[in-house]
Backbone as a ProteinNet text record, in pm:
[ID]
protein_1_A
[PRIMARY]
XXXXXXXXXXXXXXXXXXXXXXXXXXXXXXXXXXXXXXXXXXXXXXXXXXXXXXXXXXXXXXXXXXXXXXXXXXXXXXXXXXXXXXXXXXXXXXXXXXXXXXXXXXXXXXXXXXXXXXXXXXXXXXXXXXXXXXXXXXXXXXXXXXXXXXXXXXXXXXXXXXXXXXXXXXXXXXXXXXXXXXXXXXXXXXXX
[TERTIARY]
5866.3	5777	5634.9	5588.8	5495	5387.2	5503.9	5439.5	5390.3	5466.3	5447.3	5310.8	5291.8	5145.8	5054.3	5095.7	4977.8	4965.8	5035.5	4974.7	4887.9	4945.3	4892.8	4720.4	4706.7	4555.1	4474.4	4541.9	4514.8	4438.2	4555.8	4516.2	4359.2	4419.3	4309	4155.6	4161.2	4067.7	3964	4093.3	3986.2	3962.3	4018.2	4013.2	3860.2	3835.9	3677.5	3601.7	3662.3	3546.1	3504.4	3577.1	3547.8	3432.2	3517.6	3454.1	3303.5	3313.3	3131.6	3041.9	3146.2	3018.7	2978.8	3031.6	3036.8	2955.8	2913.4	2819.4	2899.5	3054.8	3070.2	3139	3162.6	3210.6	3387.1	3420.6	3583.1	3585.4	3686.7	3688.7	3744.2	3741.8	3747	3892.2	3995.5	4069	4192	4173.6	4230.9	4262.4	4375.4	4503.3	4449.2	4403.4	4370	4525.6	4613.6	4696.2	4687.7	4755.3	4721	4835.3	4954	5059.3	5075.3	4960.9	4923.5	4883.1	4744.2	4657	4694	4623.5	4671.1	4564.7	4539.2	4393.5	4433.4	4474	4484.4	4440	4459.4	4418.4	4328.3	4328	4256.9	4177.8	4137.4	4004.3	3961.7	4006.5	3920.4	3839.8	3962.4	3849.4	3756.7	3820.5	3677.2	3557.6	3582.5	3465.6	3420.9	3430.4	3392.7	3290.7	3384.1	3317.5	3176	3207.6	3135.8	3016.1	2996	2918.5	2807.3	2873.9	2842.5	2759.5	2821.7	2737.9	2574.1	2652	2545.1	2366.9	2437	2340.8	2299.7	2347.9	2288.3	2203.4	2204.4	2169.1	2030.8	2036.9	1881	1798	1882.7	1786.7	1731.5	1827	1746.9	1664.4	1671.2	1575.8	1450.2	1451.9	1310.5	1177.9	1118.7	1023	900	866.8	781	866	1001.9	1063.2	1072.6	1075.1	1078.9	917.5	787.8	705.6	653.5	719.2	679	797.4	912.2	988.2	943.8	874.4	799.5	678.2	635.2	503.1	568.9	677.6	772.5	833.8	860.8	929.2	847.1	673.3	579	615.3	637.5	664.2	842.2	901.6	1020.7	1139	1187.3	1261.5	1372.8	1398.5	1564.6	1561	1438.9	1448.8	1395.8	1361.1	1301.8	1453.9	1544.6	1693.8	1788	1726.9	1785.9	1824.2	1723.7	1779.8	1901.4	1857.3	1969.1	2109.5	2088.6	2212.3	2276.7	2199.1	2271.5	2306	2242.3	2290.6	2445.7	2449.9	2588.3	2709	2642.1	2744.9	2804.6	2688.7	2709.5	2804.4	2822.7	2881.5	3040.6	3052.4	3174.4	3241.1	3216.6	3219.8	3299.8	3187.1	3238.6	3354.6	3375.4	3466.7	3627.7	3576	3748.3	3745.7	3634.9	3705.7	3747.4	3735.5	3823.7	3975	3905.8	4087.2	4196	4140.2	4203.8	4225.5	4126.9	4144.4	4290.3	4275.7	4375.8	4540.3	4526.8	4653.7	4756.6	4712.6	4699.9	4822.9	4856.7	4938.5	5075.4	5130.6	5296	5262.7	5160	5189.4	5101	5081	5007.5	5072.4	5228.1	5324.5	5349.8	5337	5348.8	5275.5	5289.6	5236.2	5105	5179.4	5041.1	4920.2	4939.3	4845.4	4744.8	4826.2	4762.9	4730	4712.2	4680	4516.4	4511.3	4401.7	4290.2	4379.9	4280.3	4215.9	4275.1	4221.2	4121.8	4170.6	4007.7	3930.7	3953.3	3833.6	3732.1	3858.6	3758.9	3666.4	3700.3	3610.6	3486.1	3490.7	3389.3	3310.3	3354	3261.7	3167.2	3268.4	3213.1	3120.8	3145.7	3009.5	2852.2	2948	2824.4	2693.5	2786.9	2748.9	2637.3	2670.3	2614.2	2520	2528.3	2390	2288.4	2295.5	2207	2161.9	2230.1	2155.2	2041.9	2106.4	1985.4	1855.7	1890.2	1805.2	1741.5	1786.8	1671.6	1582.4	1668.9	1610.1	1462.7	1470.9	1389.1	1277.3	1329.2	1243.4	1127	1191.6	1125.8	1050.1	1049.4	966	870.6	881.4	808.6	690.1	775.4	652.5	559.1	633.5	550.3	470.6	459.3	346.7	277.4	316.9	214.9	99.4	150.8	92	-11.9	43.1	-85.4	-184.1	-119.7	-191.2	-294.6	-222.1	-266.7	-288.5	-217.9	-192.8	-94.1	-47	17	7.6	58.7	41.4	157.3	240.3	365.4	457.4	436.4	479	594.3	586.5	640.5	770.4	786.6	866.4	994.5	931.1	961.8	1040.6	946.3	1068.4	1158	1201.4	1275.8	1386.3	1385	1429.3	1485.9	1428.5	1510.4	1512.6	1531.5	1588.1	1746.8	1750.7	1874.5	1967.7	1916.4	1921.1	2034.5	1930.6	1990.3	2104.2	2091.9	2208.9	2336.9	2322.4	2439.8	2477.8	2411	2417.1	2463.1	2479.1	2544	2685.1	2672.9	2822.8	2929.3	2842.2	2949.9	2999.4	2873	2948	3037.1	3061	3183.4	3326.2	3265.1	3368.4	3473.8	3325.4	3424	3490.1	3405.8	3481	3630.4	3675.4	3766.6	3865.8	3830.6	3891.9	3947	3867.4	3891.7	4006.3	3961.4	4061.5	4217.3	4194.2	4334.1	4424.1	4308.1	4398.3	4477.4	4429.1	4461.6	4608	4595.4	4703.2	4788.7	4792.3	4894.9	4979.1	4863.5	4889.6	5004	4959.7	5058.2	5243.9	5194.3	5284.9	5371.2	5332.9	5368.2	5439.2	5358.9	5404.2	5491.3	5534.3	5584.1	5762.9	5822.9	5960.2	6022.5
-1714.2	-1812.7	-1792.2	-1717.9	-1744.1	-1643.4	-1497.3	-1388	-1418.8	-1531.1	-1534.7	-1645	-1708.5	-1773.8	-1683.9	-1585.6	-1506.3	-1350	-1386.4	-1282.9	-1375.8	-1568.4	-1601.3	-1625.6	-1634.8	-1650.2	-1523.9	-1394.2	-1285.6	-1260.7	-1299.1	-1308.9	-1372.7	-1503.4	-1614.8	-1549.4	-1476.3	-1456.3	-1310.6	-1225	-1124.2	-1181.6	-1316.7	-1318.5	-1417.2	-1499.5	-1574	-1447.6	-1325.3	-1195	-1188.5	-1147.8	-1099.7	-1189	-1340	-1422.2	-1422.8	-1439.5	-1402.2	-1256.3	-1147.5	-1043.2	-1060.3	-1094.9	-1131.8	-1211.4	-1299.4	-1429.4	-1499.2	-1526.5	-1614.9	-1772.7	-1882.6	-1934.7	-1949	-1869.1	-1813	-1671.4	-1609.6	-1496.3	-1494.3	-1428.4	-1439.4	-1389.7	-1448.8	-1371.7	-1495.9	-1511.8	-1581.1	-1717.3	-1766.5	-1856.1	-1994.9	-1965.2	-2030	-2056	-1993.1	-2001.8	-1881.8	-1845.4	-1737.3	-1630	-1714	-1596.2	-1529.3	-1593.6	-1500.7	-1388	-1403.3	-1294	-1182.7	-1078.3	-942.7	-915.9	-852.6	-832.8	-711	-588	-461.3	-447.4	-483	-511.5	-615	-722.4	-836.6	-842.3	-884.1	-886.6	-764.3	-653.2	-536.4	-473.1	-550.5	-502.9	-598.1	-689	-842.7	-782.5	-741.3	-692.3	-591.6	-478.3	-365.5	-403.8	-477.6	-458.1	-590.4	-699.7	-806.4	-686.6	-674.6	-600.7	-502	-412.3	-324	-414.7	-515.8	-634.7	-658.7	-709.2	-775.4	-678.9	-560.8	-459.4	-418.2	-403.4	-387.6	-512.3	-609.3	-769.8	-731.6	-715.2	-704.2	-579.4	-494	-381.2	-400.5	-464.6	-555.7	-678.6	-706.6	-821.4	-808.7	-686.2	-694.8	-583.8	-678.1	-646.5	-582.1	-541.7	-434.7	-283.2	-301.2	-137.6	-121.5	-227.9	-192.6	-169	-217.6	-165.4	4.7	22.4	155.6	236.8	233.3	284.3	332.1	185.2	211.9	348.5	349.4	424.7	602.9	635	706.1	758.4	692.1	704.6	796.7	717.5	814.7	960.9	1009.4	1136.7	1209.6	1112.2	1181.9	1058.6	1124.7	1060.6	981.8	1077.1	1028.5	885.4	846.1	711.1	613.2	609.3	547.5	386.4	419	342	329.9	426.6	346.8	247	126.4	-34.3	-41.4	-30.3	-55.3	-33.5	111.2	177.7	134.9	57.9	-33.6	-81.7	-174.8	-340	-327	-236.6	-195.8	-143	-90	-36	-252	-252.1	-425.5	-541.3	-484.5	-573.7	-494.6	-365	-313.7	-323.4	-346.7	-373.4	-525.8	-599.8	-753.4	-748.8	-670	-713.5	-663.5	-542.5	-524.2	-620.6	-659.4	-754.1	-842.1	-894.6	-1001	-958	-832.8	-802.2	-796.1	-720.4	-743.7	-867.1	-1036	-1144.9	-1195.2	-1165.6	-1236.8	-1144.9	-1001.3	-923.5	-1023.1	-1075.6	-1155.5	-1122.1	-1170.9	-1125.8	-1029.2	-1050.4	-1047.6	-922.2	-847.7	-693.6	-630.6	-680.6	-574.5	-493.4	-493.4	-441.1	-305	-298.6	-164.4	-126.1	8.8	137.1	182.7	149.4	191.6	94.1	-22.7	-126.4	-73.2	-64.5	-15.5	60.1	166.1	330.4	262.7	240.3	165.8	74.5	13	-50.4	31.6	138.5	235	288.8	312.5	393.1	307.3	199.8	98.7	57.4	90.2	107.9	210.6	312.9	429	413.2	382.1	354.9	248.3	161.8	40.5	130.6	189.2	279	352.9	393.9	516.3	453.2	316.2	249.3	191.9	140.7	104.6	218.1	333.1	430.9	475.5	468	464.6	349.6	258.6	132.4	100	198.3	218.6	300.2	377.8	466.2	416.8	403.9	353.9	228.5	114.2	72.1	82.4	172.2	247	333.7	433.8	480.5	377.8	232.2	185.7	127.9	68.4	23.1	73.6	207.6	349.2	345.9	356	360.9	231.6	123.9	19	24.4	53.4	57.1	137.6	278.9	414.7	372	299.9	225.1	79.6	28.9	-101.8	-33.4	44.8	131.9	215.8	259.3	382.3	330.7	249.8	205	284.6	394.2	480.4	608.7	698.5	770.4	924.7	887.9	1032.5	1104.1	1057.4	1187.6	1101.2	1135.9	1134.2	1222.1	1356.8	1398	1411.2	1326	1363	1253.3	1135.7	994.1	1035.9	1129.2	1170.3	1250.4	1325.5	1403.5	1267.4	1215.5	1130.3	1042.5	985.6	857.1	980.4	1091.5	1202	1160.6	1222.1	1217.6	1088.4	1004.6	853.8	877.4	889.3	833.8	956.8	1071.4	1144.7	1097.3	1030.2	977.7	831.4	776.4	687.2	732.7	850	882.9	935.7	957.6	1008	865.6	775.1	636.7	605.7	622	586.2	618.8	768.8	884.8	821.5	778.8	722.9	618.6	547.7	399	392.7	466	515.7	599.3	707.6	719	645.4	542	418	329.3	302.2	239.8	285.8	392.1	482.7	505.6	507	513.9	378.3	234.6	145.8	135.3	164.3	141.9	236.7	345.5	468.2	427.9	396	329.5	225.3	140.3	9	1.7	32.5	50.3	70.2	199	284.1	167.6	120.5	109.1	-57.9	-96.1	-240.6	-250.6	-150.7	-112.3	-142.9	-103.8	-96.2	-238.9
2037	1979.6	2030.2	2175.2	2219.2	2166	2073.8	2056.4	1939.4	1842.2	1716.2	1727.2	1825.1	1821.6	1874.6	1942.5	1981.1	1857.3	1786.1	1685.4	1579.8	1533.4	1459.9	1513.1	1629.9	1697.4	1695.4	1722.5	1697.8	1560.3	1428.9	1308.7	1250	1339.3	1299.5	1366.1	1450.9	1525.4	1439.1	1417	1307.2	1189.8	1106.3	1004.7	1029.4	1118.1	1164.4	1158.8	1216.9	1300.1	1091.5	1026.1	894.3	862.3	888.2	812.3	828.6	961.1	1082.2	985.8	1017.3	983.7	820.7	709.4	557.8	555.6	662.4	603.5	550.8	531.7	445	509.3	402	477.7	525.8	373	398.5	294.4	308.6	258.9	86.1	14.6	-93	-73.6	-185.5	-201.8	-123.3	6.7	124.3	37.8	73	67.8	113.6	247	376.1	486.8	422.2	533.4	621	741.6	790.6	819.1	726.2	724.1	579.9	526.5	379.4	381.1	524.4	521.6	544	446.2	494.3	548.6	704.9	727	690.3	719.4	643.1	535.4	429.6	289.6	217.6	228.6	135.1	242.3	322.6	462.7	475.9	469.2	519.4	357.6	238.1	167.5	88.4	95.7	85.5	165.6	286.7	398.2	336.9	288.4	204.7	119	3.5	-85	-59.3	-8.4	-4.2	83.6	216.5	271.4	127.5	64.2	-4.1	-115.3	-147.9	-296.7	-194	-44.9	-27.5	19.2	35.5	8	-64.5	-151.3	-336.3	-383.5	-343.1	-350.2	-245.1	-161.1	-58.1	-148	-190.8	-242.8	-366.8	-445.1	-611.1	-558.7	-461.2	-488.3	-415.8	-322.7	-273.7	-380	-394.1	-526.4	-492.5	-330.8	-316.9	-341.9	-278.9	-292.8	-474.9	-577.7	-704.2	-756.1	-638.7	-743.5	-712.3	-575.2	-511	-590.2	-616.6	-680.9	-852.7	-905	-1065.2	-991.9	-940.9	-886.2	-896.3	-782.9	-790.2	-945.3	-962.3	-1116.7	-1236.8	-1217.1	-1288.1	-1241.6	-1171.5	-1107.1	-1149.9	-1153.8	-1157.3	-1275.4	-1357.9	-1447.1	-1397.1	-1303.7	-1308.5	-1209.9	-1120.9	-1065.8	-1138.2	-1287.3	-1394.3	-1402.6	-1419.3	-1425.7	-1312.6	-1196.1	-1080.8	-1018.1	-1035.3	-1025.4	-1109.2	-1259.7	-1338.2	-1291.9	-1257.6	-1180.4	-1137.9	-1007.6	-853.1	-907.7	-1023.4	-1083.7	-1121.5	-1228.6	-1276	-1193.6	-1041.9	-970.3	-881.8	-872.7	-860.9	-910.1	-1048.4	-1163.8	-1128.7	-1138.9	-1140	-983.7	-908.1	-750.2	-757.5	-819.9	-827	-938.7	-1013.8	-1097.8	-1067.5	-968.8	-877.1	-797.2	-740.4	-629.6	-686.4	-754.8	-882.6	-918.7	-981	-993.6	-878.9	-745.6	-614	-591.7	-616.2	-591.7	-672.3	-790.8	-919.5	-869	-822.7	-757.8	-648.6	-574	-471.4	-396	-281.8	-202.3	-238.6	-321.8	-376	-419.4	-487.4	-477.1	-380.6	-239.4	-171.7	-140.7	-157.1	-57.2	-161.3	-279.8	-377.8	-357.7	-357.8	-312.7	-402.1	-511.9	-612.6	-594.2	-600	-579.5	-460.5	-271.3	-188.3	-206.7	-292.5	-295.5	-372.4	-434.6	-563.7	-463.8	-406.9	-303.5	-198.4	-121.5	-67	-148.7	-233.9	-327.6	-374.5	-401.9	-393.6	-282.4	-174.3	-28.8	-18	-64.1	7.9	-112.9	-193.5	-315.2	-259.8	-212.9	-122.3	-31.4	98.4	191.9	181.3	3.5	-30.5	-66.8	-193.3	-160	-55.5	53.3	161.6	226.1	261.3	307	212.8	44.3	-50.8	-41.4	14.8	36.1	136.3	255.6	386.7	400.4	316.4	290	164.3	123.2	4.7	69.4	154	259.9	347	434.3	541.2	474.4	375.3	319.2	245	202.2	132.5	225	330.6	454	499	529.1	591.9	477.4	346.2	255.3	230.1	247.9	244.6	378.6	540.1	637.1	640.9	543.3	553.4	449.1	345.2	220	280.5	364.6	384.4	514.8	591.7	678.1	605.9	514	435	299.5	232.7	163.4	-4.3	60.6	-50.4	-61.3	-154.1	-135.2	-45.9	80.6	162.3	132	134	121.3	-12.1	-83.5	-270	-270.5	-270.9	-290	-172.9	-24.6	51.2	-17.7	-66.9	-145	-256.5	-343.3	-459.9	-450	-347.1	-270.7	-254.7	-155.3	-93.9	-172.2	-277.3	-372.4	-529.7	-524.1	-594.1	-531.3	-417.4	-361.2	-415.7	-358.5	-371.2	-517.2	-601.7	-702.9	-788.1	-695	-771.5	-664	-554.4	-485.3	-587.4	-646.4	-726.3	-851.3	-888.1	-975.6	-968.2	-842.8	-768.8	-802.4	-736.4	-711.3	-818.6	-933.9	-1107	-1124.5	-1067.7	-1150.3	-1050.9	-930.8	-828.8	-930.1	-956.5	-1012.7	-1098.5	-1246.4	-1366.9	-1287.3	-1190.4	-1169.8	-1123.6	-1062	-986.4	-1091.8	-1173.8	-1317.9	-1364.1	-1415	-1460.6	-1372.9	-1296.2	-1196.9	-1203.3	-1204.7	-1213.9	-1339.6	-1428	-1554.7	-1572.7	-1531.5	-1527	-1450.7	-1369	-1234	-1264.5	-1297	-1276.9	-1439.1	-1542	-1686	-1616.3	-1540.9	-1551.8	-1411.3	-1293.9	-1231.7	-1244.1	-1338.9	-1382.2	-1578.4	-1572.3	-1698.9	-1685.3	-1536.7	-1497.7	-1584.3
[MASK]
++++++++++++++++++++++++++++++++++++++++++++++++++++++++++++++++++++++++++++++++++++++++++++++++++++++++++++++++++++++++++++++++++++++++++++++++++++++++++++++++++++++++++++++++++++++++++++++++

């Protein structure tokens, strides 16, 4: 009995830690009981993907990196629809985590389901690591603009959110495959 309260405090204790680093005030997805929770699965990837939204969310909304980005853009095509990009990688992000929400406990335990959620993870992960960067760079960019007051290194910028946005094209092909997988899986695996 004493182990089974010290795993439920255990539980309770990463499922606050989630709750803490997310900003939120409970986790999406979550029951609120705590022998529902899967932290393996529904918490680690609520944490994923929520983390990954909420970085895509700081990078659409700060409106100096979109007017230095329009500036950029005169120079190079392909960061002309980059916001757009994020936005949509945004929309499709939120709309698995929905579908992961509506899945809910009773098939985490199939294989195909966990397999789907793993690759929904690492698609978060990639995101995550495209919006670190794509801040980090925007930041550097407004602090050499607001000293400078003008363009000194242009071309190190379109280099840089070049990259940017062919990793942003990566994640598309990610998700469309992810998509695609649930749909293939999920038919086949919920067909029996």
């Amino acid at each position: 009995m004493a182990h089974a309260r010290t795993r439920d405090d255990q539980v309770r204790t990463e499922h606050n830690t989630l709750i803490q680093k997310a900003g939120l005030r409970s986790l999406p997805c979550s029951t609120g009981s705590i022998a529902d929770i899967q932290i393996e699965n529904t918490a680690e990837m609520a944490e994923a993907i929520i983390l990954a939204l909420r970085k895509i969310g700081s990078a659409l909304a700060d409106e100096t990196a979109k007017k230095m980005l329009a500036k950029l853009s005169e120079k190079v095509n392909n960061l002309r629809d980059l916001n757009d990009k994020i936005e949509s990688i945004r929309m499709q992000l939120t709309a698995m985590n929905n579908v992961i929400c509506k899945i809910g406990t009773i098939y985490l335990t199939d294989e195909v389901v966990r397999g789907w959620i793993g690759e929904v993870r690492k698609v978060a992960y990639h995101v995550e690591d495209v919006m670190d960067m794509y801040s980090y760079h925007t930041l550097q960019m407004e602090e050499e603009w607001f000293l400078k007051k003008y363009f000194i290194k242009a071309s190190h910028y379109v280099l840089v959110f070049s990259q940017i946005a062919e990793e942003v094209i990566k994640v598309e092909k990610e998700i469309k495959k992810v998509v695609e997988l649930k749909n293939l899986w999920f038919k086949t695996a919920f067909a029996r």
